[in-house]
ChimeraX commands (.cxc) that place a marker at each C-alpha (Angstrom):
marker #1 position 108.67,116.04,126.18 radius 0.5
marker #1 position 107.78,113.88,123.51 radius 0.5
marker #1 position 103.87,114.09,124.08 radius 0.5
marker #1 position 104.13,117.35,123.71 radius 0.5
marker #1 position 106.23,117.94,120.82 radius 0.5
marker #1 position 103.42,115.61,119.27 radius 0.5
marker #1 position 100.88,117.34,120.77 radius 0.5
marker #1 position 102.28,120.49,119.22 radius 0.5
marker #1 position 102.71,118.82,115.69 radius 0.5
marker #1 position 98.67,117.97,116.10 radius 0.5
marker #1 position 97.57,120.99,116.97 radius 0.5
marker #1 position 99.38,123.26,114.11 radius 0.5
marker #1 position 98.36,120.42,111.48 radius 0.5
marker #1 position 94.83,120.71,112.69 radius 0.5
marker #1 position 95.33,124.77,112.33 radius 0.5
marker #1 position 96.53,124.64,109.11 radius 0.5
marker #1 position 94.29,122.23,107.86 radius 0.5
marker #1 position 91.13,124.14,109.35 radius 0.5
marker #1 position 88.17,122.55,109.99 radius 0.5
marker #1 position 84.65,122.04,108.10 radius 0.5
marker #1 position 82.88,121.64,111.40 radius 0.5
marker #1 position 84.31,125.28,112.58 radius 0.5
marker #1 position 83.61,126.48,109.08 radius 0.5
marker #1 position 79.76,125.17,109.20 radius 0.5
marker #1 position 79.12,126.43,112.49 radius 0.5
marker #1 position 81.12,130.34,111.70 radius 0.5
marker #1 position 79.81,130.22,107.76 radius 0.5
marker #1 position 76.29,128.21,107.78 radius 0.5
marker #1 position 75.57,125.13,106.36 radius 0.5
marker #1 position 78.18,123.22,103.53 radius 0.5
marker #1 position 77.82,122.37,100.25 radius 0.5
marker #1 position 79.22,118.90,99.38 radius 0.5
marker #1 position 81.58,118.19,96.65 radius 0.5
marker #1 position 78.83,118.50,93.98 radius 0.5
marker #1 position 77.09,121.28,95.77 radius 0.5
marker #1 position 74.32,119.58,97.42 radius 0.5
marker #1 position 73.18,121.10,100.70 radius 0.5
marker #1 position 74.85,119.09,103.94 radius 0.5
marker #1 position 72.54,118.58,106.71 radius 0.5
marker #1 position 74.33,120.18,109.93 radius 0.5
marker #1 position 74.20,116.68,112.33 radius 0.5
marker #1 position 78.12,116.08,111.53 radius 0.5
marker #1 position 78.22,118.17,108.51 radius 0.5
marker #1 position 82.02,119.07,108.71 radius 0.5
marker #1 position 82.52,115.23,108.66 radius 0.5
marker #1 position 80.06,114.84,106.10 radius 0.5
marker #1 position 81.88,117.29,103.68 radius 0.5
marker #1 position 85.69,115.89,104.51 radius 0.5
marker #1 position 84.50,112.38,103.53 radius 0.5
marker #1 position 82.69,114.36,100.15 radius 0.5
marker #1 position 86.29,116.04,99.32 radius 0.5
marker #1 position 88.53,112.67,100.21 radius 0.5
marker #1 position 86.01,110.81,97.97 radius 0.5
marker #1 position 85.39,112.92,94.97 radius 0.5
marker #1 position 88.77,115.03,95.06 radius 0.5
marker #1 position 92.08,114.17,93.37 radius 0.5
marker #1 position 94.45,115.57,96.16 radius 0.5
marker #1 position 92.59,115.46,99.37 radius 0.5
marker #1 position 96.11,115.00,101.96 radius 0.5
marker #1 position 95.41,118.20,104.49 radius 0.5
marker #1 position 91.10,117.23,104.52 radius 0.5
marker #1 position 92.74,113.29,105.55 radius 0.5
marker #1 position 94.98,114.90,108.22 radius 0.5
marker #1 position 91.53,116.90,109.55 radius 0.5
marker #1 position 89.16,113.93,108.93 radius 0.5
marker #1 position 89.87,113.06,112.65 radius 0.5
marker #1 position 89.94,116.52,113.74 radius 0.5
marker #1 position 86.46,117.47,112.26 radius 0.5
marker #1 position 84.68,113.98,113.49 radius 0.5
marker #1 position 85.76,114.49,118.11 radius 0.5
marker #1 position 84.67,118.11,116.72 radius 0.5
marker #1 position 81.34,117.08,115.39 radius 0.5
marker #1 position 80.90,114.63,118.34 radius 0.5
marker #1 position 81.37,117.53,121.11 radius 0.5
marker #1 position 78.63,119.72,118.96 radius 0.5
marker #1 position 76.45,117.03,118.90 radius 0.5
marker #1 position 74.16,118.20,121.56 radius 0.5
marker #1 position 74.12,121.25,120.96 radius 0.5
marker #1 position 73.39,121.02,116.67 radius 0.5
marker #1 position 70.56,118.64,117.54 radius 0.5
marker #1 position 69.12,121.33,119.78 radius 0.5
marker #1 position 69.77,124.01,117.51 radius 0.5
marker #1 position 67.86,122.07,114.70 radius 0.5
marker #1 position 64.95,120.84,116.54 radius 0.5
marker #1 position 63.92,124.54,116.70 radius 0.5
marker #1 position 63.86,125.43,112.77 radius 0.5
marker link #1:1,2 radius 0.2
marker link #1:2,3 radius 0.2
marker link #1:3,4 radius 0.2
marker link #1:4,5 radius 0.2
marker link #1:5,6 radius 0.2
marker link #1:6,7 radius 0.2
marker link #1:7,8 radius 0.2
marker link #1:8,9 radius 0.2
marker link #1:9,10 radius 0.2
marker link #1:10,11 radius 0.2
marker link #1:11,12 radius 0.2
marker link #1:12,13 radius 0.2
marker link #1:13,14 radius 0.2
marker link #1:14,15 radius 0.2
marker link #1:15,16 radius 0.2
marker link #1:16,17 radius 0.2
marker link #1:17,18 radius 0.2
marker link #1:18,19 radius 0.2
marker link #1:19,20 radius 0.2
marker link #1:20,21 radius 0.2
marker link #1:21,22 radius 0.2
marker link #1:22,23 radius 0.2
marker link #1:23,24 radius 0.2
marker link #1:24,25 radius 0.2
marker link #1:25,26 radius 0.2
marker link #1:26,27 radius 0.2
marker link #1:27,28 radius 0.2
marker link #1:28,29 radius 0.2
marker link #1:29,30 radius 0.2
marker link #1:30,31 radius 0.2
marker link #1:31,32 radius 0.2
marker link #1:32,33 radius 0.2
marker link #1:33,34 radius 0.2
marker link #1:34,35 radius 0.2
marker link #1:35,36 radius 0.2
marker link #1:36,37 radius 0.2
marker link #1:37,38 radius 0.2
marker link #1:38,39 radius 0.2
marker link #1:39,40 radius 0.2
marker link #1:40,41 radius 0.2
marker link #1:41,42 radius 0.2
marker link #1:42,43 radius 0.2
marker link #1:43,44 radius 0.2
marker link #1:44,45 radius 0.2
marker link #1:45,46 radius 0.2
marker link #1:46,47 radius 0.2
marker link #1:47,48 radius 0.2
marker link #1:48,49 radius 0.2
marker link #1:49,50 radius 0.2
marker link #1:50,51 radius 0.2
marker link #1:51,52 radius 0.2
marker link #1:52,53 radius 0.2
marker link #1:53,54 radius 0.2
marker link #1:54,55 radius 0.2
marker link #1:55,56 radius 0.2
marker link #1:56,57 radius 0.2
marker link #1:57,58 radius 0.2
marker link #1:58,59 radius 0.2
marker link #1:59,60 radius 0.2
marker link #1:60,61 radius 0.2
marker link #1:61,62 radius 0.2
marker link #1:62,63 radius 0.2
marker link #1:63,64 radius 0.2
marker link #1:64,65 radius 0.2
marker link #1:65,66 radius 0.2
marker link #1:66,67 radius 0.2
marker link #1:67,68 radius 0.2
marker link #1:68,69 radius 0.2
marker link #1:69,70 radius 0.2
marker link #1:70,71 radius 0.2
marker link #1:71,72 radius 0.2
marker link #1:72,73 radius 0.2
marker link #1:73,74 radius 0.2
marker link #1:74,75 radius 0.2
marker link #1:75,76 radius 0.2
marker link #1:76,77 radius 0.2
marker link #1:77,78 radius 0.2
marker link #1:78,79 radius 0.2
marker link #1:79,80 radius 0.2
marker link #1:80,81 radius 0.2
marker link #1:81,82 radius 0.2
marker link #1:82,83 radius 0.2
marker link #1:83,84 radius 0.2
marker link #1:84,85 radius 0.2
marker link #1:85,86 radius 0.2
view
């Protein structure tokens, strides 16, 4: 019962929170925190690590941090494929 009442805490955080990998891949590429153009290979990793470093109250893009990197792992495969063909 406890897994999944922690389970459940992890998965609205990582709702509320949203995502910059699920934002790149519904929106098109990111911008960082200067707005500089993100390369895709782990861009919603890229841009949480922008925000933590550049922005003064970053809390919900730490919580997501995590959340954004197993996200940009899984898509691995398939942004690499969908880059080699630009």
């Amino acid at each position: 019962m406890k897994l999944f009442k922690l389970s459940l805490l992890m998965i609205i955080l990582f709702l509320n929170t949203g995502c910059a990998t699920i934002e790149s891949r519904l929106d098109g590429p990111l911008e960082d925190f200067h707005g500089n153009p993100i390369s895709p290979v782990y861009a919603g990793t890229k841009w949480s690590l922008s925000v933590i470093n550049n922005a003064e109250v970053a809390g919900p893009v730490i919580i997501g941090l995590p959340f954004c990197f197993v996200l940009d792992t899984l898509l691995l495969p398939v942004t690499l494929y969908e880059i080699s063909f630009e």
